[in-house]
KEKE-3310 file (N, C-alpha, C; in steps of 0.2 Angstrom, whole numbers, plus 5000, padded with zeros to 4 digits):
npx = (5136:5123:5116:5123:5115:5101:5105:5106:5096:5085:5090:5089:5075:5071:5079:5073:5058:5060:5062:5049:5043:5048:5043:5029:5030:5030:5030:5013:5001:4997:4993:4991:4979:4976:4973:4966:4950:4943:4949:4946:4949:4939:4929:4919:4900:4891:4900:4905:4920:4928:4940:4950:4958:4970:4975:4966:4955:4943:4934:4935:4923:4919:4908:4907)
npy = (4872:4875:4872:4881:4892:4893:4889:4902:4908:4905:4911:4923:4926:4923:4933:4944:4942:4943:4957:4963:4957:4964:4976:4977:4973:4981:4996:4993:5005:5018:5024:5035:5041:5052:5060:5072:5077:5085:5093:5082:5068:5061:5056:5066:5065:5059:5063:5063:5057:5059:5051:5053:5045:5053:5045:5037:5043:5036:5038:5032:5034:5038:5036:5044)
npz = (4866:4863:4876:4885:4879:4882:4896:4899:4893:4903:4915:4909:4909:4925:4931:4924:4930:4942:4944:4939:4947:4959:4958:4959:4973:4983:4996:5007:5005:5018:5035:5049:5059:5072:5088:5099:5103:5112:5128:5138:5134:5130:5117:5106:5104:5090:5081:5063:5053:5039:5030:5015:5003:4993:4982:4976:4978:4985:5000:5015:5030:5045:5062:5077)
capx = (5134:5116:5116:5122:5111:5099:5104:5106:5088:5081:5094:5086:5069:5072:5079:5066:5055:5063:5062:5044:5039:5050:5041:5025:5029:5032:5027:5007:5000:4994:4993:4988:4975:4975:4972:4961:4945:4943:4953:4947:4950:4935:4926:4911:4895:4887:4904:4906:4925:4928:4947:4950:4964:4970:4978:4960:4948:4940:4932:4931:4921:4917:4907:4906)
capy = (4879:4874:4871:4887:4899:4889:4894:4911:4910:4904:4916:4929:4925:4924:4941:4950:4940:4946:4965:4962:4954:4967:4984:4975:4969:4990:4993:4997:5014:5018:5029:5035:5049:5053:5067:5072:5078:5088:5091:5077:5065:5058:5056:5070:5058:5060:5067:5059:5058:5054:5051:5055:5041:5056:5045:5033:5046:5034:5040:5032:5036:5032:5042:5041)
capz = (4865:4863:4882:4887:4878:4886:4904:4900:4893:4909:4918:4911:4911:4932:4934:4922:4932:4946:4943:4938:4956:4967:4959:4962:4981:4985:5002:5006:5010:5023:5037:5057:5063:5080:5091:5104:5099:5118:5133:5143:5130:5126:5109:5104:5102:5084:5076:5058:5052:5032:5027:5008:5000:4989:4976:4971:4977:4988:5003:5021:5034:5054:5066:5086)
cpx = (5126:5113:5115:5119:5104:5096:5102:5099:5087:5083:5090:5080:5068:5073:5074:5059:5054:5060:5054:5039:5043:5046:5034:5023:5033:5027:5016:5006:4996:4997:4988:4985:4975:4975:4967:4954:4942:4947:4952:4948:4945:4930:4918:4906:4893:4893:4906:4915:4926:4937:4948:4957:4963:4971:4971:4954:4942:4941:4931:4929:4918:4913:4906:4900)
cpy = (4880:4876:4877:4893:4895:4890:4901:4913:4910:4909:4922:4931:4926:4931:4945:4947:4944:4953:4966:4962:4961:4975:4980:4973:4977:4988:4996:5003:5012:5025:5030:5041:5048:5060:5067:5078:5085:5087:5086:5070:5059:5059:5062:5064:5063:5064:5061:5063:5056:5057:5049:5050:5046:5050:5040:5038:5043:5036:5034:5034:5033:5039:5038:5039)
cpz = (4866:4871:4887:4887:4882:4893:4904:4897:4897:4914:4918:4910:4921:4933:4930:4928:4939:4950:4943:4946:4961:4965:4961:4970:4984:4990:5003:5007:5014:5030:5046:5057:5069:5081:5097:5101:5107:5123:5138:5142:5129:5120:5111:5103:5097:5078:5072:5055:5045:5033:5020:5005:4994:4982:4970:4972:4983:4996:5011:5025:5041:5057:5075:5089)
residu = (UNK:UNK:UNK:UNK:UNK:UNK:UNK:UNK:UNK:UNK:UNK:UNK:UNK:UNK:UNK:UNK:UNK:UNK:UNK:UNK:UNK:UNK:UNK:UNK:UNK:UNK:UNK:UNK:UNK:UNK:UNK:UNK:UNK:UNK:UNK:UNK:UNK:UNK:UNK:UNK:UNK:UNK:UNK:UNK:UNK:UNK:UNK:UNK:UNK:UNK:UNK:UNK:UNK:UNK:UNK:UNK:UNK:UNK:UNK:UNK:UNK:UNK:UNK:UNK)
# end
């Protein structure tokens, strides 16, 4: 009897574990901008772009 509680501890040590690892391994964020910026399809010079990751606040930014 000893044995089997035992397993069933380690058992369920695995699936808490489990459940643990699958909400952490969620997929990334992420995300595409594109477009055209003129009709001839190429880039303005000196134009600055920032992109705002609403959910930390944190601010990337590129320019041409």
């Amino acid at each position: 009897m000893r044995s089997l509680n035992r397993w069933l501890f380690v058992i369920a040590l695995v699936l808490a574990n489990i459940v643990v690892l699958a909400q952490t391994q969620r997929g990334g964020t992420g995300g595409i901008i594109h477009g055209i910026v003129q009709s001839g399809g190429t880039p303005l010079p000196g134009v600055t772009l920032t992109a705002t990751n609403t959910d930390t606040n944190e601010k990337f930014t590129t320019s041409t």
